[in-house]
C-alpha positions in Angstrom: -21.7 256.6 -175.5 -20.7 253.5 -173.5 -16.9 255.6 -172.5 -18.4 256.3 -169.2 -19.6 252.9 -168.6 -17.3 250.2 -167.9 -18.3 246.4 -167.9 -18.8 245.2 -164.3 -16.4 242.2 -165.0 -13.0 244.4 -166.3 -13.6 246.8 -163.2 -13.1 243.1 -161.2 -10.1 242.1 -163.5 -9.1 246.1 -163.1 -9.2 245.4 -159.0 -7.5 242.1 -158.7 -4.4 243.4 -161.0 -4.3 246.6 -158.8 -4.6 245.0 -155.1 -1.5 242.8 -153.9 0.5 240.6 -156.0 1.4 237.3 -154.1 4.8 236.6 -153.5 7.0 234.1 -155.0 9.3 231.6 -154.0 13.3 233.2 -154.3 13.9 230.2 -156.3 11.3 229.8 -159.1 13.7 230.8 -161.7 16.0 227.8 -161.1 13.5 225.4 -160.5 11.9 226.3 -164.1 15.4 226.2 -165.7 16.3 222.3 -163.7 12.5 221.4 -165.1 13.3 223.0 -168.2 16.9 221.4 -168.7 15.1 217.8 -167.7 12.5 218.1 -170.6 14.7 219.1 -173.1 17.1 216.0 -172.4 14.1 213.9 -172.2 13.0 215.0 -175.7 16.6 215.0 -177.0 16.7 211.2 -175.6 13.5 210.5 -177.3 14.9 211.7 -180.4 17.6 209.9 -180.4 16.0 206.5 -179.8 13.6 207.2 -182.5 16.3 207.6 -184.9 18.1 204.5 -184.0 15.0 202.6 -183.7 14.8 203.4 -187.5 18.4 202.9 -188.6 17.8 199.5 -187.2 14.7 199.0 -189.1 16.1 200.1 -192.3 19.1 197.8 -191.9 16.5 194.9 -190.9 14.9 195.6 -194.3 17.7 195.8 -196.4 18.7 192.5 -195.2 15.9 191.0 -195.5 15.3 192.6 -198.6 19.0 191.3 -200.0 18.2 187.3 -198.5 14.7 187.1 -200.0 15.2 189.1 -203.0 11.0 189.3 -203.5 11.3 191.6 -206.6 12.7 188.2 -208.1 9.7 185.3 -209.1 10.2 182.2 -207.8 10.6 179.3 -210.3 7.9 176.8 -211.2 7.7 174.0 -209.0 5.6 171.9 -211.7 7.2 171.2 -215.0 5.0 170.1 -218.3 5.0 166.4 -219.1 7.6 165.5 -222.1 5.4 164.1 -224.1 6.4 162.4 -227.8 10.2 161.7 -227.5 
């Protein structure tokens, strides 16, 4: 039915992929491998500084956590009148 009919807009996309490619620069390859290297090192960085960022904050808690001791409840700062010694 519709085989012999084709749609008006894959007969453009059929054109534009058989006319001529443009050319590309020689050195497109190594410029996406230096872009390539720099965002891997960037994210390798940035993974890095997140972990220390949190070794740091669990050593700041445990610390704090060993000074303060809050698990513990703090003694009473009123004590009942002694009353018929």
């Amino acid at each position: 039915m519709s085989g012999d009919r084709r749609d008006p807009r894959e007969e453009r996309i059929r054109r534009m992929l058989d006319g001529p490619h443009p050319v590309l620069p020689p050195d497109l390859a190594m410029r996406a491998v230096r872009h390539g290297g720099r965002r891997l090192r960037l994210r390798r960085a940035v993974r890095r500084t997140a972990l220390w960022l949190a070794a740091v904050a669990l050593v700041v808690f445990l610390v704090w956590a060993g000074v303060e001791q809050p698990w513990e409840t703090e003694p009473a700062q009123v004590t009942p009148p002694l009353e018929g010694w």
